[in-house]
C-alpha positions as CSV (number, residue, x, y, z in Angstrom):
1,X,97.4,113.7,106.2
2,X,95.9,111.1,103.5
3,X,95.0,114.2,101.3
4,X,98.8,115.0,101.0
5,X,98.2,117.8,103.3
6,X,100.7,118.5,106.5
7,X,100.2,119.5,109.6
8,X,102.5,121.3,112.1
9,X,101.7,120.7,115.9
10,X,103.5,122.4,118.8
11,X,103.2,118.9,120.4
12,X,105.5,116.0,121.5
13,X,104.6,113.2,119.8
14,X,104.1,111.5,123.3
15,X,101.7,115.0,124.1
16,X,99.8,114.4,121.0
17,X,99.2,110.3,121.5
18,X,97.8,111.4,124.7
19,X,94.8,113.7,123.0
20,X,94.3,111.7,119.9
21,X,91.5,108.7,119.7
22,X,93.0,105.6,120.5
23,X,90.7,103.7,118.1
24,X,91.6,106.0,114.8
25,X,95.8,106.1,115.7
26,X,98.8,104.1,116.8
27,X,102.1,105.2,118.0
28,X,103.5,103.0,115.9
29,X,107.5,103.8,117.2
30,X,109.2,107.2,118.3
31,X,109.1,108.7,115.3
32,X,105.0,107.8,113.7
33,X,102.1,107.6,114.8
34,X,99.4,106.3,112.3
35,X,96.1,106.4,111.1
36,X,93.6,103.2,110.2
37,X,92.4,104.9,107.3
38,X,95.9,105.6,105.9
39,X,97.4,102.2,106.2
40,X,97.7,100.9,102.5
41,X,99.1,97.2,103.7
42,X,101.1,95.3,106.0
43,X,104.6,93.3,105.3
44,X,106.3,91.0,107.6
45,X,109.4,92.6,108.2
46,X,113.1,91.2,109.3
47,X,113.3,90.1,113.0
48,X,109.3,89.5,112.8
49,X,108.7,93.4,112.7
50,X,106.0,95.0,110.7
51,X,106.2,96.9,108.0
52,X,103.6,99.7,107.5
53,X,102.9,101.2,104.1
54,X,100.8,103.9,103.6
55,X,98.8,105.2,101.0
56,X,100.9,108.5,101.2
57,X,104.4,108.5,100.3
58,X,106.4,109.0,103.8
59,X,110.5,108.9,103.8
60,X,111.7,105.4,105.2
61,X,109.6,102.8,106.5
62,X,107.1,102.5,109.7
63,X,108.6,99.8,111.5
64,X,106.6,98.0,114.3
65,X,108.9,96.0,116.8
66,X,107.9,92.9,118.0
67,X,107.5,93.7,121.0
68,X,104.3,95.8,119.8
69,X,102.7,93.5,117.3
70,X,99.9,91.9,119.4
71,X,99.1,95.5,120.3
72,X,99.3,96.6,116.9
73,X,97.2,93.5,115.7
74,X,94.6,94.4,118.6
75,X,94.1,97.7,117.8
76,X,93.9,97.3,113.7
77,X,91.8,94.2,113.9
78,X,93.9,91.7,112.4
């Protein structure tokens, strides 16, 4: 959560994409998905991925393939 705070859901990620607002968050790969409000700033990434940074401290990066950029793009308004 952007306050630092965790949450623990009994969910699949795929279970919890389903019930979330698709306006507010984006599965951004198998392991993320993301909120608007938490995204700190975008970097062009190797093999024309995105990078995503946060404004919370997360281990490793949130890597957007290519193959989901125009869909990322679409949905954050870029």
């Amino acid at each position: 959560m952007i306050d630092g705070k965790t949450c623990n859901f009994d969910l699949t990620l795929d279970e919890l994409t389903e019930i979330l607002d698709p306006e507010l968050f984006f599965r951004a790969n198998r392991q993320h998905i993301i909120s608007k409000t938490a995204i700190k700033d975008i970097d062009l990434c190797f093999n024309n991925r995105l990078s995503i940074n946060l404004k919370i401290s997360v281990p490793g990066k949130i890597i957007i393939s290519k193959a989901r950029i125009a869909e990322f793009k679409r949905w954050f308004g870029v």
